[in-house]
C-alpha positions, 0 to 999 in steps of 0.5 A, spaced: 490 961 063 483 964 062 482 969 068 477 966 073 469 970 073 469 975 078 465 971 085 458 974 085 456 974 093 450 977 096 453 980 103 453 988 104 455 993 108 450 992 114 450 985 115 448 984 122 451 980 128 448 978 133 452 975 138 452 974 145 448 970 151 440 972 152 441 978 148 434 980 146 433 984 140 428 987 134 432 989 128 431 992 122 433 986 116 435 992 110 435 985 106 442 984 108 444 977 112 442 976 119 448 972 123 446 970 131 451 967 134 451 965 143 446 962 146 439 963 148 438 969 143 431 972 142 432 976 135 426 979 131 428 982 125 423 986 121 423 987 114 426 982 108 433 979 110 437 976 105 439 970 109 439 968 116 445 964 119 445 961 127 450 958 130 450 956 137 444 953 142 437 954 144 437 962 139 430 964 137 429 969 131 423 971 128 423 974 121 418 977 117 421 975 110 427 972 108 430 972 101 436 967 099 437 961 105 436 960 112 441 956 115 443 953 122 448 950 126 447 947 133 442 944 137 435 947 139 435 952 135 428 956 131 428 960 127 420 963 124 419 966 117 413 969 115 415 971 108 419 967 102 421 962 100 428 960 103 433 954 101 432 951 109 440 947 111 439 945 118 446 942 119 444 941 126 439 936 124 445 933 119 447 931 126 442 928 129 440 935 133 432 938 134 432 945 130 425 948 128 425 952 122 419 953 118 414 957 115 409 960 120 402 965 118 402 972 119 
């Protein structure tokens, strides 16, 4: 039996949590993966963020750039970029829920 490839995955020492309730923070992405877990978080991350990850409800996170996927769980979630072209998988709206994730201008 063939030995299985080696996985490629994208995740790096670095890789940032934001979890809590009515945490305000700006951080600086290092083009690793952002994940914001709670409830009404407000996260600014500067620089290029590798992916973004949202759980939970009514969480805020401005991203100047992001590289691979946004993806989000929840309900009444937002999540801006300003740079990027990210995969964009809102489970939440799967499930009938509000989230709003969109490119926005500089």
């Amino acid at each position: 039996m063939p030995a299985a490839p080696t996985p490629t995955a994208h995740a790096k020492n670095g890789d940032t949590h934001v979890v809590g309730q009515g945490i305000e923070q700006v951080l600086d992405c290092n083009d690793a993966t952002l994940l914001v877990n709670g409830t009404q978080n407000i996260v600014t991350a500067k620089g290029n963020c590798w992916a973004v990850t949202v759980m939970g409800s009514s969480n805020t996170v401005v991203a100047d750039s992001v590289t691979h996927d946004i993806t989000v769980y929840g309900y009444d979630e937002t999540v801006f970029f300003h740079n990027g072209d990210p995969f964009i998988w809102d489970r939440g709206r799967e499930l009938g829920m509000t989230n709003r994730l969109q490119r926005v201008g500089p």
